[in-house]
C-alpha positions as CSV (number, residue, x, y, z in Angstrom):
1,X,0.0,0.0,0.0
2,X,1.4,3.3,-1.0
3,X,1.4,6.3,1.7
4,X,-0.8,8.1,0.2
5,X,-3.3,5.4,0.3
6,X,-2.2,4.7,3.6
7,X,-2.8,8.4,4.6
8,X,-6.1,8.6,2.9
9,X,-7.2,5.6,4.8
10,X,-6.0,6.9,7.7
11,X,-7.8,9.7,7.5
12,X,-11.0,7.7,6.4
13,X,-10.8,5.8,9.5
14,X,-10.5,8.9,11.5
15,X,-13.5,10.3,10.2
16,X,-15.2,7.2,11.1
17,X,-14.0,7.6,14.6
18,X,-15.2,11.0,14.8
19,X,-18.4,10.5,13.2
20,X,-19.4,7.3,15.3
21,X,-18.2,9.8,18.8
22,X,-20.3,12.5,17.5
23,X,-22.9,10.1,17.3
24,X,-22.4,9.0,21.0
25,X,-22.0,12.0,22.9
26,X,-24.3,14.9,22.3
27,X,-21.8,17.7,23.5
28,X,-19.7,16.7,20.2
29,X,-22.3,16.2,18.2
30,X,-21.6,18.0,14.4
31,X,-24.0,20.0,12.8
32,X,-25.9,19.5,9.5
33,X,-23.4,21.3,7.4
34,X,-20.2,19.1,8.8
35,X,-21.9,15.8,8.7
36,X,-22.5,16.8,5.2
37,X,-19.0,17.8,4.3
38,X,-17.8,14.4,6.1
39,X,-20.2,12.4,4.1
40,X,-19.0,13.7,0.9
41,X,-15.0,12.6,2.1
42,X,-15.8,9.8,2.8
43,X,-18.7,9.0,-0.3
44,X,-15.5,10.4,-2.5
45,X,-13.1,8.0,-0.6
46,X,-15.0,4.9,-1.5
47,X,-16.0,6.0,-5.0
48,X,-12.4,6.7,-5.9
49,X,-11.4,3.3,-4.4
50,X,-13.7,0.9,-4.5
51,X,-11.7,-1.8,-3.2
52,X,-11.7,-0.8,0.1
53,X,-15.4,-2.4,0.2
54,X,-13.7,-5.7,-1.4
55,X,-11.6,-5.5,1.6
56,X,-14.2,-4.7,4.2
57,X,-16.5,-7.8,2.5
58,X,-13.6,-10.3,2.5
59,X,-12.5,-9.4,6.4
60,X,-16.3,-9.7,7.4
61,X,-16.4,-13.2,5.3
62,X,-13.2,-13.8,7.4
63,X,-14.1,-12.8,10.4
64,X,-17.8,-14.7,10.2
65,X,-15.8,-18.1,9.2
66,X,-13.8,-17.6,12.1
67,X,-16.8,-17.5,14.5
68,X,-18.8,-20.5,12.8
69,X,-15.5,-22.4,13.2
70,X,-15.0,-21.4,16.5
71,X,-19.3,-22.6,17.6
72,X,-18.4,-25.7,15.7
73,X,-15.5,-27.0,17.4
74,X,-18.0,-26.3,20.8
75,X,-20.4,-28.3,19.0
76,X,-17.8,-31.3,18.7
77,X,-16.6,-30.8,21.8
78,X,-19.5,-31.0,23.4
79,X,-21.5,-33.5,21.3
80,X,-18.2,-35.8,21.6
81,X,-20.1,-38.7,23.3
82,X,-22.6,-38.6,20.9
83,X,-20.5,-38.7,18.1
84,X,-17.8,-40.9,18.6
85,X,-20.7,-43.4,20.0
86,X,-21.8,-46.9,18.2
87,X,-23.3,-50.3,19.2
88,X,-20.7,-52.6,20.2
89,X,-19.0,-54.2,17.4
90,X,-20.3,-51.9,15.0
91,X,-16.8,-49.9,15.0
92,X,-14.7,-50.3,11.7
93,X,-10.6,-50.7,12.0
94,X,-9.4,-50.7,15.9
95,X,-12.3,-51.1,18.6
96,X,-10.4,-48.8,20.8
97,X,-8.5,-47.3,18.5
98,X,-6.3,-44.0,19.8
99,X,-8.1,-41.6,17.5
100,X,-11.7,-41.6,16.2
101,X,-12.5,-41.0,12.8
102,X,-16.5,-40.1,12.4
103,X,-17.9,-40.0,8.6
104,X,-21.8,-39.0,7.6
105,X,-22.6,-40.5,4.6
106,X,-25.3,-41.3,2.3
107,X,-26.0,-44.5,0.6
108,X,-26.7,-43.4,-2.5
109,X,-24.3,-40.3,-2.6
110,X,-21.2,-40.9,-5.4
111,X,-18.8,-39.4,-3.9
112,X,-19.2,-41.4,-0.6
113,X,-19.4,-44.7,-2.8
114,X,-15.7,-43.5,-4.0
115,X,-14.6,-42.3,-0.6
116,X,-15.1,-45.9,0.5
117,X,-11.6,-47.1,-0.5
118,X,-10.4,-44.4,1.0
119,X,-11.6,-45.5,4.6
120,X,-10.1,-48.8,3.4
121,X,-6.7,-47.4,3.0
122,X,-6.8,-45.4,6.3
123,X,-8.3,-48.4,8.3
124,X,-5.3,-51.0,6.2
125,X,-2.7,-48.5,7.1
126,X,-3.0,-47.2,10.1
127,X,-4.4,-50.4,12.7
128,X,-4.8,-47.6,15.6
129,X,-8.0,-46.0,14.2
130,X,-11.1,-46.5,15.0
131,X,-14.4,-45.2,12.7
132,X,-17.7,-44.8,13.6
133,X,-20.4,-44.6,10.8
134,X,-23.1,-42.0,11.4
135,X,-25.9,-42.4,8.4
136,X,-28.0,-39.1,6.9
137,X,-30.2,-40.0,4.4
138,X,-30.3,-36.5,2.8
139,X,-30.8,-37.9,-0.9
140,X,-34.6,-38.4,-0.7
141,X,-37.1,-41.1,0.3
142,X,-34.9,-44.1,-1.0
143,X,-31.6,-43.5,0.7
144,X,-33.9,-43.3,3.9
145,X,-35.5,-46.4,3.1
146,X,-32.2,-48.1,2.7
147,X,-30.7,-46.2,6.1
148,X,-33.7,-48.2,7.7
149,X,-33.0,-51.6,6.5
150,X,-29.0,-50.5,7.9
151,X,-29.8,-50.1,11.2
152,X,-31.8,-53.1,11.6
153,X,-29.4,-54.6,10.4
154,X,-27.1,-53.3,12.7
155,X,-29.5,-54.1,15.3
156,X,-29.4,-57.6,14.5
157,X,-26.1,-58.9,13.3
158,X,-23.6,-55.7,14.4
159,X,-21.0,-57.8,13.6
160,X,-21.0,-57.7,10.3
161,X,-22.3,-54.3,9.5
162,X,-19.1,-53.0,8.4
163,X,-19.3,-55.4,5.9
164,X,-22.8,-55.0,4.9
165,X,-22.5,-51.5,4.5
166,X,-19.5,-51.8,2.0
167,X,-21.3,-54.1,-0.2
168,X,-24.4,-51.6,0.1
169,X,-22.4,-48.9,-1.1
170,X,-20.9,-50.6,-3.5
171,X,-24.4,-51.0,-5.4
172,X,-24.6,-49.8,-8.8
173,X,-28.0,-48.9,-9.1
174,X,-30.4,-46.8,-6.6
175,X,-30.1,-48.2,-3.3
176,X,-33.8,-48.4,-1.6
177,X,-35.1,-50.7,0.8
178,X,-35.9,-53.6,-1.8
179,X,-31.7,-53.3,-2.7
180,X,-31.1,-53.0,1.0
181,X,-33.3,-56.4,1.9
182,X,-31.5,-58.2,-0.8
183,X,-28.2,-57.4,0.8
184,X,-28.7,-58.1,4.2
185,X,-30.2,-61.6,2.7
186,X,-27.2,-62.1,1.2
187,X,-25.4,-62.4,5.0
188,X,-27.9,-64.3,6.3
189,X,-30.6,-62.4,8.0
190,X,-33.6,-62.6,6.1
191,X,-36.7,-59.9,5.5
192,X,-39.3,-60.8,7.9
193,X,-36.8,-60.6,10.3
194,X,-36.0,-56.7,9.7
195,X,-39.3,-55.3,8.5
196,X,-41.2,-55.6,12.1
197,X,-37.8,-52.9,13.1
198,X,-38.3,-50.4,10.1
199,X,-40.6,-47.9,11.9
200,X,-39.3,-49.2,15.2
201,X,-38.3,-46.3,18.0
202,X,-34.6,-47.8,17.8
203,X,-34.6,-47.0,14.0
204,X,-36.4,-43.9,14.7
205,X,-34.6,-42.4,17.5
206,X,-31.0,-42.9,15.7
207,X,-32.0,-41.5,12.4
208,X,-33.2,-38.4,14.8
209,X,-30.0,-38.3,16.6
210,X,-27.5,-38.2,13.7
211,X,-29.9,-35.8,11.8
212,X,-29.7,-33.4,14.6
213,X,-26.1,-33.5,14.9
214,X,-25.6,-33.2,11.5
215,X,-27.9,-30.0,11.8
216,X,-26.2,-28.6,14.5
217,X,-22.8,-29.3,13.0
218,X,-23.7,-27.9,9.7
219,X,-23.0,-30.2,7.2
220,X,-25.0,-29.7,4.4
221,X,-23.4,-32.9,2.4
222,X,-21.4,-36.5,2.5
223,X,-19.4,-37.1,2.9
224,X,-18.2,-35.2,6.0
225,X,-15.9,-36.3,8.2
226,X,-15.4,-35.2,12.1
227,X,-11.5,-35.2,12.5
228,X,-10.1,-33.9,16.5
229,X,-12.0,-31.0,16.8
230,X,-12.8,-30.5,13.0
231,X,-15.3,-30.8,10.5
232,X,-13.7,-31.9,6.9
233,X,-16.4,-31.7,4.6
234,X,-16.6,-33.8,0.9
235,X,-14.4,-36.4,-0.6
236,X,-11.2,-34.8,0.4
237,X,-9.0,-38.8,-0.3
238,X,-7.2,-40.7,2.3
239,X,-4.0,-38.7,2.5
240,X,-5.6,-35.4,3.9
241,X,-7.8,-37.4,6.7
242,X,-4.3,-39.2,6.9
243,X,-2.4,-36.3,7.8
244,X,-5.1,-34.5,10.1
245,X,-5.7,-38.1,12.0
246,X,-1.2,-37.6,12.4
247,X,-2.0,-34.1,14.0
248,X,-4.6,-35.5,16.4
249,X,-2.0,-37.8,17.2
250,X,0.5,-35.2,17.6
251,X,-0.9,-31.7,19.2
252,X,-4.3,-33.3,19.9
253,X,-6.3,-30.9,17.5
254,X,-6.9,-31.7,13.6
255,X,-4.8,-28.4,12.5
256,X,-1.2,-27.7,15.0
């Protein structure tokens, strides 16, 4: 910035400071003619540069990311039970693993079907994680359907719900509750068994749960990922959960 700038902006900012004094304290208040004349400085500031708005927009954008981050990591923090939380032998990779890995998904979303093998590769190489699987059927009627079938499922045979769910995912066409029956057939546990749990109050209650802490969290798509005390949002591949999983490990927060 040149000093001329510099000085202008000075100046604007001392104007402002005037101004918003004036404003508070009725023995300096200024009179029509001077709030006119410092109205047309500092309309004649901003017209001749404009980017000082561009500025002003990009620090409030800054400063408002900054806060939502800030009332997120609360969130985690506070919600960490909840979160980190899943029927016994329903974990994926180490049962008491050292640090938690929690991904939202959808099962019909692409990008979690390919973000799959990335869990694969992080559970393969790294035999100290542990991952919870929180479901949010945000695609519509079907991928609820299908979330239904999954946690009767889990219900029933929690043991192999890792496994169900990856073959689940895996699906090439829609996934709905016919596609989800079929699949939890296919390990044994047939349909009249899970139907009677559909609209049961376990099914209920945990699709409530995770829907409400997905709300509170903000994620507005899946994948998302909570990492330490951060939210990593979309298919962002196996080396960058790698390397904030190494930070959790090493300062105890997702970014050191």
């Amino acid at each position: 910035m040149t000093f001329s700038r510099l000085a202008a902006r000075s100046g604007l900012l001392a104007l402002a400071g005037a101004l918003a004094i004036g404003a508070a304290s009725p023995a300096l208040a200024f009179d029509d003619a001077q709030t006119r004349d410092i109205e047309g400085i500092v309309r004649n500031y901003l017209v001749t540069h404009p980017e000082v708005l561009i500025e002003a927009m990009q620090a409030l954008e800054s400063k408002r990311t900054a806060q939502e981050d800030a009332a997120r990591r609360e969130t985690i923090e506070s919600s960490r039970k909840t979160l980190t939380a899943t029927p016994e032998g329903t974990a994926l990779g180490a049962a008491s693993g050292d640090v938690t890995l929690v991904e939202f998904f959808d099962y019909n979303c692409g990008y979690c079907k390919r973000a799959a093998s990335d869990m694969d590769v992080l559970m393969d190489s790294d035999p100290k994680l542990r991952v919870v699987l929180k479901e949010i059927p945000v695609l519509g009627p079907a991928s609820e359907a299908a979330s239904r079938v999954s946690l009767a499922f889990r219900s029933v045979k929690p043991e192999s719900y890792g496994a169900f769910q990856r073959k689940l995912l895996a699906s090439k066409t829609q996934v709905d509750e016919a596609r989800a029956l079929q699949v939890a057939e296919s390990f044994g546990v047939k349909p009249e068994v899970l139907k009677p749990l559909l609209q049961g109050q376990a099914v209920q209650s945990e699709l409530q749960e995770t829907g409400a802490l997905a709300m509170a969290l903000g994620i507005n798509g899946t994948p998302s990922y909570v990492v330490g005390d951060e939210l990593v949002a979309g298919a962002v591949g196996a080396d960058a959960l790698a390397a904030k999983i190494g930070n959790v490990r090493q300062c105890g927060k997702a970014t050191c």
